[in-house]
Phi, psi and omega in degrees: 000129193242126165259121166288120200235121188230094188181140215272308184294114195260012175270323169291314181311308149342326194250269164355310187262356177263011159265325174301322205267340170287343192243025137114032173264155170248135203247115167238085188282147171223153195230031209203137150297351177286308170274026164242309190294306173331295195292314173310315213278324191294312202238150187250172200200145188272335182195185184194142188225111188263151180248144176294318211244066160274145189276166178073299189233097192300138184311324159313327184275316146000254181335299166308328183276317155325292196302321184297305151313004157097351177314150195243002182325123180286140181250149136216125246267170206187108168188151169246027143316130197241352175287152179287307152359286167335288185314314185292317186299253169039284197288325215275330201264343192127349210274146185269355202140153204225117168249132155253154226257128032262147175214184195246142178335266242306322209276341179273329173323276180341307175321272151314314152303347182264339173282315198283309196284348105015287210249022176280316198295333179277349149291160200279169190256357159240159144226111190246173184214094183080228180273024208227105151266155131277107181275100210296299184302326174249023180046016192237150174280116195242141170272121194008054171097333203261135149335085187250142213294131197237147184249177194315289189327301221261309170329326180292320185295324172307293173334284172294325148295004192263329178314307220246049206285138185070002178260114197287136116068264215332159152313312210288313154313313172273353187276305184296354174293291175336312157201058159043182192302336173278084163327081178241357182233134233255178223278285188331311149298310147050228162301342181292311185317308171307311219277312180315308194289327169333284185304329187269328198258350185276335187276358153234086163039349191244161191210192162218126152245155181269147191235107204307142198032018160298281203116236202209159194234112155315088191215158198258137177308128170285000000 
């Protein structure tokens, strides 16, 4: 599970991301508003946890430029603000929940977990495209109801276009789906994952093109 960590303060960010990161979240902390709107557009995240008062892009506008992209991300808001206003304008904006500061990990840990696992349950458990469902929940790739044999990778890769249908992409992207901000697998490795995936789904109608320094397009086979 990958968390977006957004806070200013760097003795709380320390601390936040290394108790999310003891109960097995993978944590991409940033201390800006800039770099949290940046890090939404790039990358996907199970969940984002915003400080209202980030310097360059106040957390509220985060959220909003979230939401304003149709994302459904769970948020949850961070501020020591005690008016009440803040929070509603907060909730009014999309935010899934709010802690104010000061608080204790563990009630935020709870917190989080109660969010993610929220919002595993309203997703949907397929997803399809042409002749191809994804059983989000049994990890597996289905052809008109039959299995097709997948390796762990090239499913992940599946995955995030099937998320995205008709939508470019990137490299960059499919790396972080694959394995989150810790990069170990190159531009190349990829394209093998494509060239594989190609090879298994073009003789059921759908296919992927590549769109040069673009990325790749999820589209039914001419």
């Amino acid at each position: 599970m990958r968390i977006l960590l957004a806070e200013d303060d760097e003795v709380l960010l320390d601390g936040i991301s290394k108790a999310l990161s003891r109960s097995g979240f993978s944590v991409e902390a940033v201390s800006c508003g800039v770099e949290a709107d940046q890090a939404l557009k790039a990358s996907s995240f199970d969940m984002a946890i915003l400080d209202l008062g980030l310097p360059k892009l106040d957390g509220l506008d985060v959220l909003r430029n979230l939401r304003e992209r149709g994302s459904l991300l769970p948020v949850l808001l961070l501020t020591a603000r005690v008016g009440l206003n803040d929070r509603i304008n907060g909730l009014n904006l999309g935010a899934d929940d709010y802690m104010l500061k000061p608080f204790d990990l563990p009630e935020l840990e709870a917190r989080v977990n109660a969010l993610i696992r929220r919002s595993k349950y309203a997703a949907p458990s397929q997803v399809s495209f042409e002749s191809l469902t994804l059983d989000v929940s049994a990890r597996t790739l289905l052809v008109d109801g039959a299995a097709l044999e997948l390796s762990s990778r090239e499913l992940m890769v599946m995955e995030c276009l099937m998320q995205r249908p008709g939508r470019l992409v990137s490299k960059d992207q499919l790396i972080d789906h694959i394995c989150g901000w810790e990069k170990n697998i190159s531009g190349n490795a990829v394209e093998v994952y494509i060239h594989r995936l190609r090879k298994r789904i073009e003789p059921h109608g759908v296919t992927v093109r590549a769109l040069r320094g673009l990325g790749y397009l999820l589209e039914k086979a001419q």
